[in-house]
C-alpha positions in Angstrom: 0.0 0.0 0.0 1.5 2.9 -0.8 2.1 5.7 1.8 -0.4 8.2 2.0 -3.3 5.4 1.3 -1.9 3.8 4.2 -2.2 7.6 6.3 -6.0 7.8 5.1 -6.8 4.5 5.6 -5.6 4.1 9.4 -8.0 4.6 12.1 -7.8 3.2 15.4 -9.8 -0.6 15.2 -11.6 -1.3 18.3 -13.6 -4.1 17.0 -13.7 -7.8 16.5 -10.5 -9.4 14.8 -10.5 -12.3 12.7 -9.5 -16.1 13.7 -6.8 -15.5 11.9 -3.0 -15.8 13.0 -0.8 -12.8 12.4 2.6 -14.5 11.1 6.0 -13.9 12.9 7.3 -12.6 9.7 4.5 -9.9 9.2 5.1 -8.6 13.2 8.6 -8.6 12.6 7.9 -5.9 9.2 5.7 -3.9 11.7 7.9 -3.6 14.8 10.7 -2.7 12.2 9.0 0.4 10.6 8.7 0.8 14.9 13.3 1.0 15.2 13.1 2.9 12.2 11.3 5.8 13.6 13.0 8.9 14.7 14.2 9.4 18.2 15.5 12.3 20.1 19.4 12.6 19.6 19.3 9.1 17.9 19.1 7.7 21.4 16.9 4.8 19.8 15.0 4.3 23.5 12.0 2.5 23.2 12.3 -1.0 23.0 9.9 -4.0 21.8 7.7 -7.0 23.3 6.1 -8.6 20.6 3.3 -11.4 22.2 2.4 -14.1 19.8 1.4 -16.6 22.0 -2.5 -17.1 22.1 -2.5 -17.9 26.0 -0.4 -14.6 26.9 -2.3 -12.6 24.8 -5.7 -13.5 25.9 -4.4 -13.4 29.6 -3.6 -9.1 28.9 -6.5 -8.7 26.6 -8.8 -10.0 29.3 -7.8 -7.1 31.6 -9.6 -4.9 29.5 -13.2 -5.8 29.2 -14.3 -2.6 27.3 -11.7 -3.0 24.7 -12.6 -6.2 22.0 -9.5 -5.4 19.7 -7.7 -6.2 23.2 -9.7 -9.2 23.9 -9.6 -10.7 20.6 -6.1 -9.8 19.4 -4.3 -12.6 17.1 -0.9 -10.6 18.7 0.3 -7.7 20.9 3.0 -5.2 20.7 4.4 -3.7 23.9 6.8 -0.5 23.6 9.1 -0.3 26.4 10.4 2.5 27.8 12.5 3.7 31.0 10.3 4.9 34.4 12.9 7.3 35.2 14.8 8.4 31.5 17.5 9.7 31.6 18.2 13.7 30.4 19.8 13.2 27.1 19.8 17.0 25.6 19.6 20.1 27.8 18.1 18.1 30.3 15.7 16.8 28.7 14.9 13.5 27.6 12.9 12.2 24.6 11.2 8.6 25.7 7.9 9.5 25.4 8.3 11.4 22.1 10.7 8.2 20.4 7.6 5.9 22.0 5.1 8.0 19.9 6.9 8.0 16.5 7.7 4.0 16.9 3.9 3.5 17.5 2.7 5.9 14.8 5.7 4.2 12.3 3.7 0.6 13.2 0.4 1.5 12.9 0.7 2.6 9.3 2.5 -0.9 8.8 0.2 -2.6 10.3 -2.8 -0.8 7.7 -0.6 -1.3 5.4 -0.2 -5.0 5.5 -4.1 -5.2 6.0 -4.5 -5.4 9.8 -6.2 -3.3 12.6 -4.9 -1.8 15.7 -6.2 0.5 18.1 -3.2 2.6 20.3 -3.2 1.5 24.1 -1.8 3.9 26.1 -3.8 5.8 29.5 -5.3 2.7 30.5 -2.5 1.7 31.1 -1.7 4.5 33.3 -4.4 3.6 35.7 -4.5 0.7 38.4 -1.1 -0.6 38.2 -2.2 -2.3 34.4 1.1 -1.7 32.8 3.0 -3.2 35.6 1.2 -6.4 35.6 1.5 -6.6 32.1 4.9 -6.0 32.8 5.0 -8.3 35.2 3.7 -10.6 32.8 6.2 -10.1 30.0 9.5 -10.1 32.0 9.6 -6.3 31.7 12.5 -5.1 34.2 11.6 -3.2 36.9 13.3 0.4 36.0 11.2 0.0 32.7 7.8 0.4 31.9 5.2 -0.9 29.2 3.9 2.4 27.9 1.8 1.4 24.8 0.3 -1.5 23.6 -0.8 -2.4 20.3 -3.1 -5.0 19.4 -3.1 -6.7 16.2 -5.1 -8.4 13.7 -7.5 -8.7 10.9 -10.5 -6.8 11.1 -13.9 -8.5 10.9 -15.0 -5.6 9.3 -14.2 -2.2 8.5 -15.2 0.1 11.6 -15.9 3.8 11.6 -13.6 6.7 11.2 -13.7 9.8 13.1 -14.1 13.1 10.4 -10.5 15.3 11.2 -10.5 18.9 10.9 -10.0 21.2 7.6 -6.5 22.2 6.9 -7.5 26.0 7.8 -9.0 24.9 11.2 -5.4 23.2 11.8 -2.7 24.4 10.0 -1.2 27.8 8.9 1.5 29.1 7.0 4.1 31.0 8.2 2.4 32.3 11.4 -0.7 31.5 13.9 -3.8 32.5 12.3 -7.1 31.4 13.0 -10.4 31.6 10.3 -12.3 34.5 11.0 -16.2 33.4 10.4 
């Protein structure tokens, strides 16, 4: 699929998946497009779980009861990240930022190759979930699971969400909002 296809064609898939498995070879392609994302001063910090085993990923998916692309998932990627990153530029450090370009780089691989996801992230935030899933998946205790992605084929095509105008969004050369 060509790029910006792939770009319209993403949404985030909460629905049913398929009984269909998602080969090693096809979550390998996705969490690649994941390292080749950009990260702050090349520092290349988030880092990779990827659960194929049925088991495993039923055990996470059935921790959230509100989410069926969770609970019906073929496969799930975890991005990894530090608690406590260390400063890497004026102080400042870029987990969170490299975490967010990884996920964005997979989610258009995984449209691309013809699968649904749906981005995990401030659930996990809430009742220690991301530490038992951590827990779960060996995840050392000075890092944290920050985003999960579940994968697989879409039962069906769910509904997008209508985004902004370019004017409402985006300017050029200075801030400047529509006048009505």
């Amino acid at each position: 699929m060509e790029l910006f296809e792939a770009i319209r064609r993403r949404y985030s898939y909460r629905g049913a998946f398929e009984d269909k498995e998602v080969p090693r070879e096809d979550l390998k392609k996705i969490v690649e497009a994941g390292l080749k994302a950009p990260s702050g001063v090349n520092g290349q910090t988030t880092t990779f779980i990827i659960v194929d085993d049925l088991v495993l990923v039923r055990e996470i998916g059935m921790m959230h009861l509100k989410n069926r692309a969770l609970r019906e998932a073929r496969a799930l990627i975890a991005c990894v990240i530090d608690r406590k990153p260390e400063a890497i530029y004026e102080g400042y450090s870029f987990q969170i930022e490299d975490c967010a370009a990884a996920v964005e780089n997979m989610l258009l691989a995984i449209t691309a190759l013809g699968y649904g996801s749906v981005w995990i992230d401030g659930w996990l935030r809430l009742e220690g979930r991301a530490e038992k899933i951590g827990g779960l998946l060996g995840v050392p205790a000075e890092k944290i699971v920050r985003v999960i992605l579940p994968v697989g084929v879409p039962v069906e095509e769910g509904p997008r969400k209508d985004k902004k105008p370019f004017g409402e969004r985006a300017w050029f050369n200075s801030w400047s909002r529509a006048i009505k």
